[in-house]
gemmi code that builds the backbone of each chain (N, CA, C; Angstrom):
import gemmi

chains = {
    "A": [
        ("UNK", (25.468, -16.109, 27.859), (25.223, -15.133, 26.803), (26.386, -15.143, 25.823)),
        ("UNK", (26.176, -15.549, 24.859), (27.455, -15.471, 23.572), (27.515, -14.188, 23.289)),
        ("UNK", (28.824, -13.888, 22.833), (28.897, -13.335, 21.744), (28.589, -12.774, 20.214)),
        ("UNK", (27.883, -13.561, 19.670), (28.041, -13.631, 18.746), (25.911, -14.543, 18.362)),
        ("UNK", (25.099, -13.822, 17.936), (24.040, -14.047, 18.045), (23.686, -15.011, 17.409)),
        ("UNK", (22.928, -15.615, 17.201), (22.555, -16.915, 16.547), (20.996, -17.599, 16.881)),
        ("UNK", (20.294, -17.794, 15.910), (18.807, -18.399, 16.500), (18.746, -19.804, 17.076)),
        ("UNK", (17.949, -20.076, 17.728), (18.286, -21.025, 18.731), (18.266, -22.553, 17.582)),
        ("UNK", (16.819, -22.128, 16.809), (16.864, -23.486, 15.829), (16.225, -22.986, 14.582)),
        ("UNK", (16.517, -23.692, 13.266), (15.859, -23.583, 12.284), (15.525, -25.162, 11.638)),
        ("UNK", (14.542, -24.811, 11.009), (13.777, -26.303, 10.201), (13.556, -26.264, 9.289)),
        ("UNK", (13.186, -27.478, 8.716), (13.305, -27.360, 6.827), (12.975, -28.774, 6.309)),
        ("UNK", (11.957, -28.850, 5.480), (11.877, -30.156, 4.639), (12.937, -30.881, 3.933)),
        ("UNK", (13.541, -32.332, 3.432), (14.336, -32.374, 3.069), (14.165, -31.832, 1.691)),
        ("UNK", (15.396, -31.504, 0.972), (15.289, -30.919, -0.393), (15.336, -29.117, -0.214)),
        ("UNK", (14.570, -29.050, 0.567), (14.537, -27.204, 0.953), (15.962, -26.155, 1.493)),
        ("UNK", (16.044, -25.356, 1.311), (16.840, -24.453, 1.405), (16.772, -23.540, 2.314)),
        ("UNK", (17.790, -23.221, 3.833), (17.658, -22.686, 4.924), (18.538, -22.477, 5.141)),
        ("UNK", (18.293, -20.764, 6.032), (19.774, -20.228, 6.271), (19.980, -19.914, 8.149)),
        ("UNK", (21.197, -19.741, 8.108), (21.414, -19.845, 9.646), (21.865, -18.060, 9.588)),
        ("UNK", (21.493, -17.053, 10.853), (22.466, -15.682, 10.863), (22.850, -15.529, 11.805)),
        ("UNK", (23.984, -15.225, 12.127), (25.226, -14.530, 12.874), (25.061, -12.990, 12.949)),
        ("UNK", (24.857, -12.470, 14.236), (24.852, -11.191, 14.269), (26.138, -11.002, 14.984)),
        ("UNK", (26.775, -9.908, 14.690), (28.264, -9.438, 15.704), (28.277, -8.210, 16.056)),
        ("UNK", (29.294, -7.451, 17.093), (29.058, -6.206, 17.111), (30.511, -6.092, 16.069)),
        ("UNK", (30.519, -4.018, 16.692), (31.621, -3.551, 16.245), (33.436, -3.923, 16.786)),
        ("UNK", (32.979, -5.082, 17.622), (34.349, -5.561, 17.797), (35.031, -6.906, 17.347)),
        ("UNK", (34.369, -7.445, 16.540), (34.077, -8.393, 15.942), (34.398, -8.678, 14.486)),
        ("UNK", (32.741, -9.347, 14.070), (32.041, -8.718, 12.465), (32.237, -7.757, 12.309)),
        ("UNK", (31.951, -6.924, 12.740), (31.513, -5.091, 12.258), (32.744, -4.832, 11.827)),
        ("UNK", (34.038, -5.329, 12.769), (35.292, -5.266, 12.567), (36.130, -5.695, 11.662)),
        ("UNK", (35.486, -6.553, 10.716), (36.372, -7.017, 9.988), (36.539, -8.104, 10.027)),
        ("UNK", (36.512, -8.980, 10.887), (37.103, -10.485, 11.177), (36.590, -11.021, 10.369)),
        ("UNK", (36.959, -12.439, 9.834), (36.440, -13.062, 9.301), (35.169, -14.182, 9.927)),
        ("UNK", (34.279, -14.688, 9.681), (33.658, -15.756, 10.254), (33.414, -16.967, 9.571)),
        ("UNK", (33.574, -18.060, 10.677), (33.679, -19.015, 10.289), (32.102, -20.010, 10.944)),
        ("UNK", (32.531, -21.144, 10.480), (31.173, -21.914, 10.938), (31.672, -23.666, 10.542)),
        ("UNK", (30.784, -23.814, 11.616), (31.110, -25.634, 12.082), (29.993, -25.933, 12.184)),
        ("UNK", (30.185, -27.444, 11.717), (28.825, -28.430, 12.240), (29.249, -29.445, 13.214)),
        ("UNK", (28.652, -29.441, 14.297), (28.465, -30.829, 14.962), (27.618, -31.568, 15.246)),
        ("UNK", (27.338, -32.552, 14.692), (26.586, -33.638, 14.706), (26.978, -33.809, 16.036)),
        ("UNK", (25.317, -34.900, 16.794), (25.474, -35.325, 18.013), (26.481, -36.490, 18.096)),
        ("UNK", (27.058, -35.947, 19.855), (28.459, -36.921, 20.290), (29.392, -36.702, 19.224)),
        ("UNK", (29.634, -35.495, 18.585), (31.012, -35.908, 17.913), (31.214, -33.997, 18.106)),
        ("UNK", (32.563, -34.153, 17.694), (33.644, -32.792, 17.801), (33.189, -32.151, 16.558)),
        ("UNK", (33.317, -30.555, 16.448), (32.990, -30.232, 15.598), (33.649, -30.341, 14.294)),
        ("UNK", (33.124, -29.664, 13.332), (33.769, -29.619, 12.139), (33.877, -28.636, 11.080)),
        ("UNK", (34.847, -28.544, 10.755), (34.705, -26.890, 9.576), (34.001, -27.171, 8.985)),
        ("UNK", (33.264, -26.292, 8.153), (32.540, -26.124, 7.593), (32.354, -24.962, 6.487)),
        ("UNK", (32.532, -23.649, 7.003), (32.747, -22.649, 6.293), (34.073, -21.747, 6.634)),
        ("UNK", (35.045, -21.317, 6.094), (36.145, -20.534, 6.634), (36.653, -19.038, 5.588)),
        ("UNK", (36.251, -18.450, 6.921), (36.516, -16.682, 6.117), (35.538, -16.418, 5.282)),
        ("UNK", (34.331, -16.392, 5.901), (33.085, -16.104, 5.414), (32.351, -16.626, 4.303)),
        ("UNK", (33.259, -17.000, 3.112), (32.642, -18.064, 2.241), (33.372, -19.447, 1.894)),
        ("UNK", (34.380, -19.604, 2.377), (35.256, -20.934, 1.841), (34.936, -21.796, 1.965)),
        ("UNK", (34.804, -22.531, 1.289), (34.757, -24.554, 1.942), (35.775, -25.142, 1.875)),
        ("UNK", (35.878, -26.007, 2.892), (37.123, -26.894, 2.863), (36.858, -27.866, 1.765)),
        ("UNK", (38.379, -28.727, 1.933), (38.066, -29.361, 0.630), (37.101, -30.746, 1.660)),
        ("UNK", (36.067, -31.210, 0.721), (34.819, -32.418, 0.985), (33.457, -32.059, 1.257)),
        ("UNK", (33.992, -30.232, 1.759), (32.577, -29.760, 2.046), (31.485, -29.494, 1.124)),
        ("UNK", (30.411, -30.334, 0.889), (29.644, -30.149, 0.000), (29.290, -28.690, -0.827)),
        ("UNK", (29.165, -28.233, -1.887), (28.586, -27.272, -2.305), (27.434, -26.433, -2.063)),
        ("UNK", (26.479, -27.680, -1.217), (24.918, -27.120, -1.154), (25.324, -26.113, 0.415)),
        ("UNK", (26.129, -25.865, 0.840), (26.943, -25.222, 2.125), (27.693, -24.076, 1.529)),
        ("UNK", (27.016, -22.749, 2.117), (27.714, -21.531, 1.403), (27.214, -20.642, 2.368)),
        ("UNK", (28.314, -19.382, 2.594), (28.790, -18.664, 3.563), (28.321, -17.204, 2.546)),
        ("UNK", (27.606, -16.096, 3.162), (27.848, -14.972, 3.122), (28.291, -14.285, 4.003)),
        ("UNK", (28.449, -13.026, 3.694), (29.067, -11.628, 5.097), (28.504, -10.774, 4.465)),
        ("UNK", (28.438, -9.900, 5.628), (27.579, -8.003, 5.758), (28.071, -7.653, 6.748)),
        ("UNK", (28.469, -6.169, 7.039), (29.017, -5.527, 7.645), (28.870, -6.090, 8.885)),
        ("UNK", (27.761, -6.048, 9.804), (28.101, -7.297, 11.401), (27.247, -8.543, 10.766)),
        ("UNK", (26.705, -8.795, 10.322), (26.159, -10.320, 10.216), (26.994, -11.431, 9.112)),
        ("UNK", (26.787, -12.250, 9.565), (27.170, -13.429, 8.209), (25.545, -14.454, 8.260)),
        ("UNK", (25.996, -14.923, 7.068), (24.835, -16.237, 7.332), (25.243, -17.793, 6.555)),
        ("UNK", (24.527, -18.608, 6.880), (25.347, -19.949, 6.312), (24.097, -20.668, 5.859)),
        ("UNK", (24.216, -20.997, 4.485), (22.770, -21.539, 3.634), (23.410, -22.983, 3.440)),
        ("UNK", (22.100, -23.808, 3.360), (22.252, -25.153, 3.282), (20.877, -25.636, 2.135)),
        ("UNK", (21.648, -25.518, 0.733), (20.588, -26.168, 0.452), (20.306, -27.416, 0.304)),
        ("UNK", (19.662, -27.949, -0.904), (19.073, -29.347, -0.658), (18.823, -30.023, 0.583)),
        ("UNK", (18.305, -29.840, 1.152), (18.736, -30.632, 2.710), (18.874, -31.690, 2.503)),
        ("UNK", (19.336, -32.487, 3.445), (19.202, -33.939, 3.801), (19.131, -34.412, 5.529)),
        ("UNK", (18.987, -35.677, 5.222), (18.464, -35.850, 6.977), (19.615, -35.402, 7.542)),
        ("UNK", (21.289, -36.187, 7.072), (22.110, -36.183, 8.087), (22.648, -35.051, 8.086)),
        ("UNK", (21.797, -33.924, 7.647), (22.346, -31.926, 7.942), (21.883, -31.822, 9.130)),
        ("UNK", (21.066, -33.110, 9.947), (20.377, -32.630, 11.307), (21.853, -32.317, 12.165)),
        ("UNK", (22.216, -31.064, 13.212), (23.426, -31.349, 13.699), (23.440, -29.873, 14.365)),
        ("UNK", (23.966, -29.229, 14.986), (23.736, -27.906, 15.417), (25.147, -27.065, 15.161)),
        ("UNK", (24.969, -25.850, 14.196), (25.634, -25.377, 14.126), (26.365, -23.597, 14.340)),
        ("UNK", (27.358, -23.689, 13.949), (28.094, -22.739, 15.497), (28.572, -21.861, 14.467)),
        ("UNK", (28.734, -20.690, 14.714), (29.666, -19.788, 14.210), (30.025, -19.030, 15.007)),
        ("UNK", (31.727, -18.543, 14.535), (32.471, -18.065, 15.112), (33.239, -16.556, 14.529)),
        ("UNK", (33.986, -16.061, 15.281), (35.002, -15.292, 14.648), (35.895, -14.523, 15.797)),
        ("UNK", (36.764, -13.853, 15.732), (37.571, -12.776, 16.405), (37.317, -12.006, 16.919)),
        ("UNK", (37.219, -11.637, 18.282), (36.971, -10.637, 19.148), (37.858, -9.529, 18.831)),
        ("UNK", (38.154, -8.589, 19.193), (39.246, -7.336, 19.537), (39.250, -7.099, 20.670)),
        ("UNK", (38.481, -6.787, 21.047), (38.131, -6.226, 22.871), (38.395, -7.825, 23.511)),
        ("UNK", (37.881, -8.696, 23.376), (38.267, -9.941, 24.483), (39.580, -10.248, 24.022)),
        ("UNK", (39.996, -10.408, 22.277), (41.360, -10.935, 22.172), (40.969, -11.992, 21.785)),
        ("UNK", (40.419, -12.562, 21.532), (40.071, -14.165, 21.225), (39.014, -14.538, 20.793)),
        ("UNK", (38.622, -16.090, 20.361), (37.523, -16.410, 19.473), (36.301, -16.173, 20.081)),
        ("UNK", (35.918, -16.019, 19.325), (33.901, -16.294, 20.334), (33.220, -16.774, 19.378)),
        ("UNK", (32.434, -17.552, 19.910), (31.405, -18.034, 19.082), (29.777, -17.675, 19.465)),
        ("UNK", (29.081, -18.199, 18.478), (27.490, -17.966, 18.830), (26.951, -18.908, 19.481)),
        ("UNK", (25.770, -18.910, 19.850), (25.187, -20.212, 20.418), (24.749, -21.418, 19.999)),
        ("UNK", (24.691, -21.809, 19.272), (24.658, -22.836, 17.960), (23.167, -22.613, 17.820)),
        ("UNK", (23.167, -23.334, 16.453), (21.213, -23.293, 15.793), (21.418, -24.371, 15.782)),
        ("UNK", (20.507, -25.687, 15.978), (20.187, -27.000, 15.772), (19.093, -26.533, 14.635)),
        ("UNK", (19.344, -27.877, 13.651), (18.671, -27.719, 12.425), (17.839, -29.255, 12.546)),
        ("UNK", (16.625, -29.181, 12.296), (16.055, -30.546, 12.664), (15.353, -30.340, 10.618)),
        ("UNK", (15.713, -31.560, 10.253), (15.523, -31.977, 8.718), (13.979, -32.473, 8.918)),
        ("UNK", (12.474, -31.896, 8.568), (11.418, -32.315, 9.211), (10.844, -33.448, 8.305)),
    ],
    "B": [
        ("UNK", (47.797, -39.804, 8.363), (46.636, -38.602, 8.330), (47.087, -38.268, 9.781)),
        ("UNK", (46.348, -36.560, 9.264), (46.444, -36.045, 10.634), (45.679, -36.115, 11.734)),
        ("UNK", (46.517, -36.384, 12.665), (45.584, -36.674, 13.835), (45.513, -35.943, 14.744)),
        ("UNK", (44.732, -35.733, 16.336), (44.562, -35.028, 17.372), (44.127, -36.144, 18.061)),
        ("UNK", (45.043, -36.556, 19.291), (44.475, -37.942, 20.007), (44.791, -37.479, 20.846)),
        ("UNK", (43.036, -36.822, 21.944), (43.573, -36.694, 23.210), (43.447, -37.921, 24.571)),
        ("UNK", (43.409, -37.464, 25.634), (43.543, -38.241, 26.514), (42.009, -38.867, 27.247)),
        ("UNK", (41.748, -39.512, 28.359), (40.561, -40.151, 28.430), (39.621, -39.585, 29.334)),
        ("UNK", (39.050, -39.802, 29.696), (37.561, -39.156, 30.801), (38.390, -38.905, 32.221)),
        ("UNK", (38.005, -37.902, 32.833), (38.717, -37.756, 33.890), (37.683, -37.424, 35.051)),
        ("UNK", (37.360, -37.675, 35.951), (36.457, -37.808, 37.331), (37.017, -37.088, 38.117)),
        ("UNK", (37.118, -35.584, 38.392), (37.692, -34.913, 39.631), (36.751, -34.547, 40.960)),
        ("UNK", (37.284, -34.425, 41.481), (36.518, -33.356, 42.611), (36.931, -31.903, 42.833)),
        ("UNK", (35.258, -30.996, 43.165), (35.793, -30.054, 43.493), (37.057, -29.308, 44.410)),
        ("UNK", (37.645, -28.378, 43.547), (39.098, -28.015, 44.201), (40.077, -28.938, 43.628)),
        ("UNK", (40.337, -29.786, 43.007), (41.369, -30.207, 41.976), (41.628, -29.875, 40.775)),
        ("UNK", (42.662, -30.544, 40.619), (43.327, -30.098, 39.373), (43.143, -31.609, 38.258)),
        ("UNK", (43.197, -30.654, 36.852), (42.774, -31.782, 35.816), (44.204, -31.705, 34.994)),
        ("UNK", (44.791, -32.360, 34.043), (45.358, -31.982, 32.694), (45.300, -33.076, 31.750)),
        ("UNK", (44.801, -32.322, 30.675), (44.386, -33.444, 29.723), (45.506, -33.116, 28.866)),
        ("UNK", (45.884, -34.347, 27.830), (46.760, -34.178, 26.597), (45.757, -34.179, 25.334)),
        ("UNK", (46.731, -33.653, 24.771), (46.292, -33.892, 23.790), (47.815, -34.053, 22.282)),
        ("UNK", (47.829, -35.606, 21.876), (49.161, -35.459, 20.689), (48.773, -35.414, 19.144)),
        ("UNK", (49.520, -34.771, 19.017), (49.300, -34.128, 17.185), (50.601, -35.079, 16.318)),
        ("UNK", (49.770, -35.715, 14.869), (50.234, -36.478, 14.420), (50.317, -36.281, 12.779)),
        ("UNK", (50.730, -36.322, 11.859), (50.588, -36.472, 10.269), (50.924, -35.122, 9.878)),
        ("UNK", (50.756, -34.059, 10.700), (51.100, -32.927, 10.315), (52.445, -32.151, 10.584)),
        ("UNK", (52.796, -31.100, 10.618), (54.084, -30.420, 11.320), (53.748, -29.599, 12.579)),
        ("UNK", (53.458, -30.472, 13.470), (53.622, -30.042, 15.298), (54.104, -28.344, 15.257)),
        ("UNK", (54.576, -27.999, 14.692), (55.335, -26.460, 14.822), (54.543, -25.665, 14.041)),
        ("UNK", (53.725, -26.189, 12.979), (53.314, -25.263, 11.659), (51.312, -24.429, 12.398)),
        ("UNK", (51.271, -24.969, 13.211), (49.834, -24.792, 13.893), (49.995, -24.352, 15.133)),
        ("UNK", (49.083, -23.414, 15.522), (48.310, -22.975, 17.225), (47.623, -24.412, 17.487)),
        ("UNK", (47.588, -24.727, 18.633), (46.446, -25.366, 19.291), (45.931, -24.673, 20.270)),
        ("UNK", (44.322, -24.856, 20.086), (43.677, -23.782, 20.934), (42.731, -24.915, 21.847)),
        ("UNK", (42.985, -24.514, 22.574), (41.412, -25.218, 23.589), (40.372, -25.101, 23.920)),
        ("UNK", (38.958, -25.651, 23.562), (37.799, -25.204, 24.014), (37.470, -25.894, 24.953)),
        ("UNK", (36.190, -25.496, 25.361), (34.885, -26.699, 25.861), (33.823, -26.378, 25.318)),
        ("UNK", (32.886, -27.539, 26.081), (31.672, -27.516, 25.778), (30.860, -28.273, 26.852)),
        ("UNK", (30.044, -27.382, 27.861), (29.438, -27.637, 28.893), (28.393, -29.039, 28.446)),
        ("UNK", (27.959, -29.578, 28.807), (26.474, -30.434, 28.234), (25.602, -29.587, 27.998)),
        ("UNK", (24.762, -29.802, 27.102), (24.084, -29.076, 26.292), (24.201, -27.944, 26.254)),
        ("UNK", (25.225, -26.855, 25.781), (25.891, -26.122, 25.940), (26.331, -25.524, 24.556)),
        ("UNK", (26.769, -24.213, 24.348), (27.537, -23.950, 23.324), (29.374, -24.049, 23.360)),
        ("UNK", (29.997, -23.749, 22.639), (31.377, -23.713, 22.251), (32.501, -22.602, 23.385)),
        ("UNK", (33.079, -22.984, 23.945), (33.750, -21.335, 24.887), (35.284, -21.856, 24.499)),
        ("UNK", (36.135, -20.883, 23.951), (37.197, -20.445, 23.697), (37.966, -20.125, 25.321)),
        ("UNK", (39.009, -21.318, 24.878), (39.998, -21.210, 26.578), (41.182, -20.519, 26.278)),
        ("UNK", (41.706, -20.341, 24.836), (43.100, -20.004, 24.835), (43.844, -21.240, 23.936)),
        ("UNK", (45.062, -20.414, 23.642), (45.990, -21.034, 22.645), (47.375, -21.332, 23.210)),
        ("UNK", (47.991, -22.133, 22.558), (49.899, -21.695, 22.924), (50.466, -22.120, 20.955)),
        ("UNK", (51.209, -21.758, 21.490), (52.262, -22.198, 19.734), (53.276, -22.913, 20.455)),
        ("UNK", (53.607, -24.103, 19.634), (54.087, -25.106, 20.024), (55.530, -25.273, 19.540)),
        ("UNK", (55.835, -23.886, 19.167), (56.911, -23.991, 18.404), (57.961, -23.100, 19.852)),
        ("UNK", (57.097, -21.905, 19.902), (57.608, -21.042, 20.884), (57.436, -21.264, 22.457)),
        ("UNK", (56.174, -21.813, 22.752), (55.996, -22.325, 23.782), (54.949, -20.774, 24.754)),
        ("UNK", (54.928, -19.482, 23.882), (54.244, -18.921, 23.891), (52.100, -19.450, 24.528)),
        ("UNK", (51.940, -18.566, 25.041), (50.162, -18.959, 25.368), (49.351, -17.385, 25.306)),
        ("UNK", (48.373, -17.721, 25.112), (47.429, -16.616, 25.250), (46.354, -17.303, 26.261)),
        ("UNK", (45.836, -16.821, 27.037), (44.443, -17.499, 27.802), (42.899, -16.544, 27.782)),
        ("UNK", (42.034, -16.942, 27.897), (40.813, -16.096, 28.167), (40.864, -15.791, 28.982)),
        ("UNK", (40.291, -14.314, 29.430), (40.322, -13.926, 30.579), (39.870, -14.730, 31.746)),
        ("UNK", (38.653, -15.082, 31.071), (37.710, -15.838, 32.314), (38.812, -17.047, 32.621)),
        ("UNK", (39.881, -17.488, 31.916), (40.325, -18.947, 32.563), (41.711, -18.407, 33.304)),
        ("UNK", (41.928, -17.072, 33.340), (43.280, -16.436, 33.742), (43.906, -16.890, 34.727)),
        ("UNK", (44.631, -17.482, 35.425), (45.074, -17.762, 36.605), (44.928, -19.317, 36.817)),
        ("UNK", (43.832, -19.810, 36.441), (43.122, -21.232, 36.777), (43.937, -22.277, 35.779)),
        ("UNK", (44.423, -21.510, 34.720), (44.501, -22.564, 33.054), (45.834, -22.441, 32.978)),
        ("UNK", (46.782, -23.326, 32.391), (47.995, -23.284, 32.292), (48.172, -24.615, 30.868)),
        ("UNK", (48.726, -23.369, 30.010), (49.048, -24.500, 28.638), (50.724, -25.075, 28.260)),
        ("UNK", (50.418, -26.264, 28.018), (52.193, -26.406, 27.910), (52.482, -27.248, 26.955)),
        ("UNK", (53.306, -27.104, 26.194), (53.650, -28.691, 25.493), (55.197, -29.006, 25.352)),
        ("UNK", (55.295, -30.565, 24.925), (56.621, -31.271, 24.675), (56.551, -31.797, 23.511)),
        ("UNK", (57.521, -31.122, 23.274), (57.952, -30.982, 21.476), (58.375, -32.454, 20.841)),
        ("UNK", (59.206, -33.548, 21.939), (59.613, -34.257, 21.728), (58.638, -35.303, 21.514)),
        ("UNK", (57.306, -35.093, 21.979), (56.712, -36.063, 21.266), (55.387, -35.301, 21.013)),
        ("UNK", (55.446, -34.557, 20.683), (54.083, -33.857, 19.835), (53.204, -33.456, 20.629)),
        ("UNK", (53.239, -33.108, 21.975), (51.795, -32.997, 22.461), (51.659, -32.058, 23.188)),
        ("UNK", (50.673, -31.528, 23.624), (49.942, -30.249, 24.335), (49.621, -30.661, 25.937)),
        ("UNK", (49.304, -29.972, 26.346), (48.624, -30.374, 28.099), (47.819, -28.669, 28.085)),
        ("UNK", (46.469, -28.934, 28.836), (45.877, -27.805, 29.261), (45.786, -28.649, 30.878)),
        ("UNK", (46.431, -27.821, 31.901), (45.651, -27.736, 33.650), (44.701, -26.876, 33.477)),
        ("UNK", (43.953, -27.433, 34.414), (43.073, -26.389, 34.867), (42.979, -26.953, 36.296)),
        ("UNK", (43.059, -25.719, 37.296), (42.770, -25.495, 38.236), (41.558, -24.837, 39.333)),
        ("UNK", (41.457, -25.719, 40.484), (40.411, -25.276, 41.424), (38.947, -25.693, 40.796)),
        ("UNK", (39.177, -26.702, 40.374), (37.553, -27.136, 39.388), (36.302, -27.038, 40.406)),
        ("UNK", (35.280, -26.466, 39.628), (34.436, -26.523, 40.187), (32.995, -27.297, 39.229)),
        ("UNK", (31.967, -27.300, 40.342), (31.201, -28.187, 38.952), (30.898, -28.292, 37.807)),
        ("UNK", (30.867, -26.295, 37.792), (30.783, -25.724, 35.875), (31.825, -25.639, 35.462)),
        ("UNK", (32.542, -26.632, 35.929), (33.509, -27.217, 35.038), (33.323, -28.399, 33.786)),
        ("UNK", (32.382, -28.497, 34.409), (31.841, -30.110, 33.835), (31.585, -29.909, 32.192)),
        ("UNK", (32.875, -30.585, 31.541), (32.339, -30.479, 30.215), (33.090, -31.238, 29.579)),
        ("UNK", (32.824, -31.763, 28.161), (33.728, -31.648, 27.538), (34.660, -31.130, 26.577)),
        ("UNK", (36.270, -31.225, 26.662), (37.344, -30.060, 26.492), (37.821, -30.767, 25.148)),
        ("UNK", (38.237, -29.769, 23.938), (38.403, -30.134, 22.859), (39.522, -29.390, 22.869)),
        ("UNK", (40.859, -30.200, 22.123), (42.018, -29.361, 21.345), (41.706, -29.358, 19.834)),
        ("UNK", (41.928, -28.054, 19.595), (41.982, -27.688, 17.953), (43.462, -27.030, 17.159)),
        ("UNK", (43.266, -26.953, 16.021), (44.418, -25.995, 15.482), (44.207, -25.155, 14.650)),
        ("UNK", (45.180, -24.113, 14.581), (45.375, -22.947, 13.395), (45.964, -23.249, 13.322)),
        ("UNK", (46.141, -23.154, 11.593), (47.547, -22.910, 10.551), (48.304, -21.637, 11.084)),
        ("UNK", (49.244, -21.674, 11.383), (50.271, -20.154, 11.509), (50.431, -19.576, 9.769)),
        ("UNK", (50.848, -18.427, 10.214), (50.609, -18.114, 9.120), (51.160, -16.769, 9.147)),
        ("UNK", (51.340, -15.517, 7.967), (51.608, -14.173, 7.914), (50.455, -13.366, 8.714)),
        ("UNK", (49.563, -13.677, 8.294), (48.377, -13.036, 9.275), (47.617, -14.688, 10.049)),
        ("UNK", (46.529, -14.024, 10.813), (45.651, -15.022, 11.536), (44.627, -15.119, 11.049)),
        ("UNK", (44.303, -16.364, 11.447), (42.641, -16.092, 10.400), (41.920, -16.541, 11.606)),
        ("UNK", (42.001, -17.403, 12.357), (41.070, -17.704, 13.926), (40.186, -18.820, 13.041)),
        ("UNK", (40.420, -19.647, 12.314), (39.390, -20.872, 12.157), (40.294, -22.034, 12.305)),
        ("UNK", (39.595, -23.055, 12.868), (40.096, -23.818, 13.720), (39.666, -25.456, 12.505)),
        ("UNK", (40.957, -25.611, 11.919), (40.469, -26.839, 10.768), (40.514, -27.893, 11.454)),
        ("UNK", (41.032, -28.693, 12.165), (41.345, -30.016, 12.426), (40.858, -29.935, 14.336)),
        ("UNK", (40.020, -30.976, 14.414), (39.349, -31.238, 16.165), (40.045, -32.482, 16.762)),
        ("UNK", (40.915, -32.505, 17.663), (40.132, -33.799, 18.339), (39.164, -33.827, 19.213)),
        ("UNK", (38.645, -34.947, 19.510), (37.644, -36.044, 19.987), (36.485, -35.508, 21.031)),
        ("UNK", (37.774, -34.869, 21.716), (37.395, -34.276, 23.046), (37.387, -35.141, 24.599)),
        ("UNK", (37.695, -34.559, 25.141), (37.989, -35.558, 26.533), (36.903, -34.730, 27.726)),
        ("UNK", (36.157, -35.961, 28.048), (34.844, -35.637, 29.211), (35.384, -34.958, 30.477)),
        ("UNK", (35.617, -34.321, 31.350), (35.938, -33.673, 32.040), (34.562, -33.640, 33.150)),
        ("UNK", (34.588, -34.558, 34.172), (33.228, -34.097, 35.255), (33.898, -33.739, 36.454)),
        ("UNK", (33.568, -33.338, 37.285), (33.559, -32.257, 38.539), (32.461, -32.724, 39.304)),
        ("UNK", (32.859, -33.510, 40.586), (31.953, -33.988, 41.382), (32.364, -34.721, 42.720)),
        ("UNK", (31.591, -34.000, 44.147), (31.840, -34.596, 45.101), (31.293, -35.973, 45.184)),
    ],
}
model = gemmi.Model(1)
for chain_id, residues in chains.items():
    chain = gemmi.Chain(chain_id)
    for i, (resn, *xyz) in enumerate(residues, 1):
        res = gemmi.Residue()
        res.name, res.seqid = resn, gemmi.SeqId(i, " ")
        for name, pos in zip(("N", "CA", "C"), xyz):
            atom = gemmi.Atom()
            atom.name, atom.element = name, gemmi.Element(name[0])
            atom.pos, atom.b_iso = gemmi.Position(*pos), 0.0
            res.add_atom(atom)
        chain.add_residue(res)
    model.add_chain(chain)
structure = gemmi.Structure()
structure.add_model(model)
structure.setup_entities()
């Protein structure tokens, strides 16, 4: 059981526009923390992706954008493309545990 | 460039002990947390704990309290997580990451390595 809620999968034509949500409680999101989000493609380590609710690192495409709400965040991907297939994770700051937690990842299958 | 090169597949049996490395390269060894995860097979992400590599300081998850022990040597850049008393849900593979240090924390983790397979088996 995570922390940090997340739908198991979402799908999408290529070209289409789909969002992933993060639910948190009040020790968390609700709290303030920031959230972040990674992609990992299969067999490989993850990767930033979004940091402090809307940032991109630098390479991270544009069509990749981060909102926040008081406990939820969500992470939109538009245009799709095939190689967005990859399952992705979001995270943020506990208070009560002290440490990161993440959600359960969403696998995104490009149909 | 910066790197995270950890160490290779490791085959234990239950009731042993593991420690993987992991060495940090291109960047400033002192300027970052490294934190440790896993990731069971088909599995999500679990947060093991950090140390600062400057202080030699650790934080651990509860759940790994007693079992996990983080350490590193400054002299050549690198980290070690033990873990102890493995059991099969152990079986995963263990990733080192980093935070930027910083005035405040932010808890996102920019740079991964590879990850090292970790199985647990009589």
């Amino acid at each position: 059981q995570s922390v940090l809620t997340q739908p198991p999968s979402v799908s999408g034509a290529p070209g289409q526009r789909v969002t992933i949500s993060c639910t948190g409680t009040g020790s968390n999101i609700g709290a303030g923390y920031e959230v972040h989000w990674y992609q990992q493609l299969p067999g490989t380590a993850p990767k930033l992706l979004i940091y402090s609710n809307t940032n991109r690192p630098s390479g991270v495409p544009d069509r990749f954008s981060g909102s926040w709400s008081t406990t939820s965040a969500s992470l939109a991907i538009a245009g799709l493309q095939a190689d967005d297939e990859a399952d992705y994770y979001c995270q943020s700051y506990d208070s009560s545990l002290r440490g990161a937690v993440f959600g359960g990842g969403t696998k995104l299958t490009v149909l | 460039q910066e790197r995270l090169v950890q160490s290779g597949a490791e085959l234990k049996k239950p009731g042993a002990s593991v420690k993987v490395s992991c060495k940090a390269s291109g960047y400033s060894f002192t300027g970052y947390y490294i934190h440790w995860l896993r990731q069971a097979p088909g599995q999500g992400l679990e947060w093991m704990g950090w140390i600062n590599p400057d202080s030699g300081g650790t934080n651990y998850a509860q759940k790994f309290q007693g079992r996990v022990t983080m350490t590193r040597d400054m002299s050549i850049s690198t980290v070690y997580m033990e873990l102890s008393g493995l059991r099969s849900d152990d079986t995963a593979h263990y990733f080192c990451t980093r935070e930027e240090m910083g005035v405040r924390r932010y808890w996102y983790f920019d740079f991964w390595g590879r990850g090292t397979l970790v199985t647990v088996s009589s």
